[in-house]
N, C-alpha and C positions, 0 to 999 in steps of 0.2 A: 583381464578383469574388466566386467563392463560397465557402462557408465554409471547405472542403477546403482551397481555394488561400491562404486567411488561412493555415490550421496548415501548410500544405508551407514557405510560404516565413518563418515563425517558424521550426519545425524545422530549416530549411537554415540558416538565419543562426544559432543556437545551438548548428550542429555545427562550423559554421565558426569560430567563439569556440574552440570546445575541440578542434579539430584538431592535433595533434602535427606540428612541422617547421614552423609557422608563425614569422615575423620573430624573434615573444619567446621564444621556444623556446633563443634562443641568447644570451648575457648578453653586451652590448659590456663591452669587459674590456680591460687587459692580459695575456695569456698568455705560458704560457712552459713549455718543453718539461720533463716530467713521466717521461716514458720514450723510449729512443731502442735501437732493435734494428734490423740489417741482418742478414739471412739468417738470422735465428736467433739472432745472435749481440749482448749488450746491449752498451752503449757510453755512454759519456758527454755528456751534454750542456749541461752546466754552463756551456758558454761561447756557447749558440747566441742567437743576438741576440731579443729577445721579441717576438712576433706581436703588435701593439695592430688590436682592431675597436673603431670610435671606433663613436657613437649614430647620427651624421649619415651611417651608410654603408660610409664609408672606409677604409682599412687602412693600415696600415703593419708591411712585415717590414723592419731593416734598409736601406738606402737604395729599396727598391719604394714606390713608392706607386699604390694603387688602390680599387677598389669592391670591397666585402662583400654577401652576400644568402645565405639559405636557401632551399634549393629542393631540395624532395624531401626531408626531411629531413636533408642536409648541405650544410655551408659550400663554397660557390665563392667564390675569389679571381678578380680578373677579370686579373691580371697573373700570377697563378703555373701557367704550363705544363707545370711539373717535377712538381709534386705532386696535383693533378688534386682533386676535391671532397674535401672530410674526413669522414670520418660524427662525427656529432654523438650521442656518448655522454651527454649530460646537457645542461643547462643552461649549465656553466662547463667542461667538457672536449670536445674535438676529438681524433679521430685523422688523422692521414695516412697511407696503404696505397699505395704507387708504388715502380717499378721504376726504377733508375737504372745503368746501367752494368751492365745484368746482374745487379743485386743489388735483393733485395726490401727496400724502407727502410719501418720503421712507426716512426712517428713519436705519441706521443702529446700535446699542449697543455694547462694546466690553468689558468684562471682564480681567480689567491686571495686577490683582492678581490671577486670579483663576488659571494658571499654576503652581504658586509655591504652591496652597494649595492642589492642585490633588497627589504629591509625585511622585517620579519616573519620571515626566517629564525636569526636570531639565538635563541640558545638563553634561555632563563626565567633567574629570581635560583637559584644555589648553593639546593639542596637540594630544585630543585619537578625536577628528572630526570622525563624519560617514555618509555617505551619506543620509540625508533624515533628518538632526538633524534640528530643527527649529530654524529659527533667524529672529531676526528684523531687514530691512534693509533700510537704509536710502541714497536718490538719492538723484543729483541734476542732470539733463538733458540740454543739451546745444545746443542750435535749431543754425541755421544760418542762423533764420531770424527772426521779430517781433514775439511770441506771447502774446497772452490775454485772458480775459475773462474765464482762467482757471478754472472749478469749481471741480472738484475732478480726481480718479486715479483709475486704476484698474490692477493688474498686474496679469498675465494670464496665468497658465499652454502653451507650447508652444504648444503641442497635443491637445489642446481646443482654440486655439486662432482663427482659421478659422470660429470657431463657434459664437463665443463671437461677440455682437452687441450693439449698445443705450439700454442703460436701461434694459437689458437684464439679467435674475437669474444667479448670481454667479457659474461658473464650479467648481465641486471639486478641490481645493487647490489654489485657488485662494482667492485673498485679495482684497481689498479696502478700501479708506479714500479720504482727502482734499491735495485738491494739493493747492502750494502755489510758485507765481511768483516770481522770487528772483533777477528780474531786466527785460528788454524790451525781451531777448530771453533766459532766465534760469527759469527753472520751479523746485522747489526743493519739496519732498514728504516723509514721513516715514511710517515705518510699525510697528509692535510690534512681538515679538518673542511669546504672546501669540495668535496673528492670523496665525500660524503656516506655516510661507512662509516655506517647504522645502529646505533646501542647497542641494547642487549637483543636481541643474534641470535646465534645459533653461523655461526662461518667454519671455513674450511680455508686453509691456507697455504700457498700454492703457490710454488716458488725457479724460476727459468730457469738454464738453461745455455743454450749455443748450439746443443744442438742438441735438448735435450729439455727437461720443464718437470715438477717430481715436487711431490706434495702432501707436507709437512714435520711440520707442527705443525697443533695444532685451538684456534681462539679463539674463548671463548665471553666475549663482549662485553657488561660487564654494563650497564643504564640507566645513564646516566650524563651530565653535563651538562659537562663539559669533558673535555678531552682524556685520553687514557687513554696508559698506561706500563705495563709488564708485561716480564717474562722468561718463554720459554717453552723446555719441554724439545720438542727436534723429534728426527724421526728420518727418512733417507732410503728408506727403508724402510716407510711408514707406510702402509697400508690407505686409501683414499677413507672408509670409514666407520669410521673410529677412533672408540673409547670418547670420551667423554669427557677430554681432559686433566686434570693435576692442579692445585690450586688456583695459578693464576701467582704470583709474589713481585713486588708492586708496586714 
């Protein structure tokens, strides 16, 4: 064998290690539904029984039981018909994108155990904060005028917000879930520190409605090693490239 053929097949076995959509790309976990929107419109999911992908394979929704695998980089169930593969947004979240009855169902899954069982992700002791460390961050936005009919949240790398539109695939580092109205003009929303919001980045805060999806408020996220709280003034009305916010009231 010649030398060439030594480095081809090193090279090949080293791309295969770091190939994206491979087995470990997807964390066996308990999951459990994170966002749920049909046609547009969000919806609750509070009561939907949780996805487990055990290690050895297996799955279980509610009384199914079956075989897990990644292929292509998204999850096939090998018993679920209805909901067809899921694209695989991270590590620890799944989407579902299927038609049911005439109606478009997205479905999003999030895993919020699987951080602490991956190792090494766990954030440093109170005070060593590094730019990019992940945390959970929980808003509450305060409009200066009616709103309603809130149905979820999406909060937006700030260098991908110009892009980001209704219903539109997730930009890298970007989050989403349920937003929840917390009087006639306060809309309150959480994340999890295993949907990996980055600290030390500016976002945009995107609200849904059913039939459209409007940038809100600007969060600029500062290093930080646990979770983060904040009030922000939002407006419906807000430009993609808003100023800077004003300093939050922790």
């Amino acid at each position: 064998m010649t030398m060439r053929s030594h480095w081809s097949i090193a090279v090949s076995g080293l791309c295969l290690m770091l190939m994206p959509g491979m087995a470990q790309a997807l964390q066996p976990g308990t999951y459990r539904c994170s966002s749920y929107n049909v046609s547009g419109g969000g919806g609750s999911c509070r009561n939907f029984q949780p996805l487990v992908l055990n290690p050895d394979g297996s799955y279980r929704y509610s009384s199914t039981r079956g075989q897990w695998r990644v292929r292509d980089g998204r999850l096939v169930l090998s018993k679920s018909s209805l909901w067809g593969p899921g694209e695989i947004l991270g590590q620890d979240t799944i989407r579902f994108d299927y038609e049911y009855r005439g109606w478009r169902h997205v479905v999003s899954w999030t895993c919020r155990d699987c951080a602490s069982a991956r190792g090494g992700d766990s954030p440093g002791p109170r005070g060593a904060a590094r730019k990019g460390d992940a945390v959970g961050v929980s808003l509450t936005l305060r409009f200066d005028q009616p709103v309603g009919g809130v149905s979820g949240f999406v909060i937006v790398p700030a260098e991908s917000a110009s892009r980001y539109g209704h219903n539109a695939p997730l930009p890298e580092g970007a989050v989403q879930g349920l937003a929840r109205e917390a009087g006639p003009s306060a809309v309150t929303l959480e994340t999890s520190r295993d949907n990996k919001l980055a600290s030390g980045r500016r976002y945009v805060v995107f609200l849904s409605w059913p039939r459209e999806t409007l940038p809100v408020a600007v969060l600029d996220l500062p290093p930080t090693d646990g979770d983060y709280t904040a009030t922000l003034p939002a407006r419906l009305d807000m430009p993609v490239n808003a100023p800077p916010a004003p300093q939050p009231r922790n």
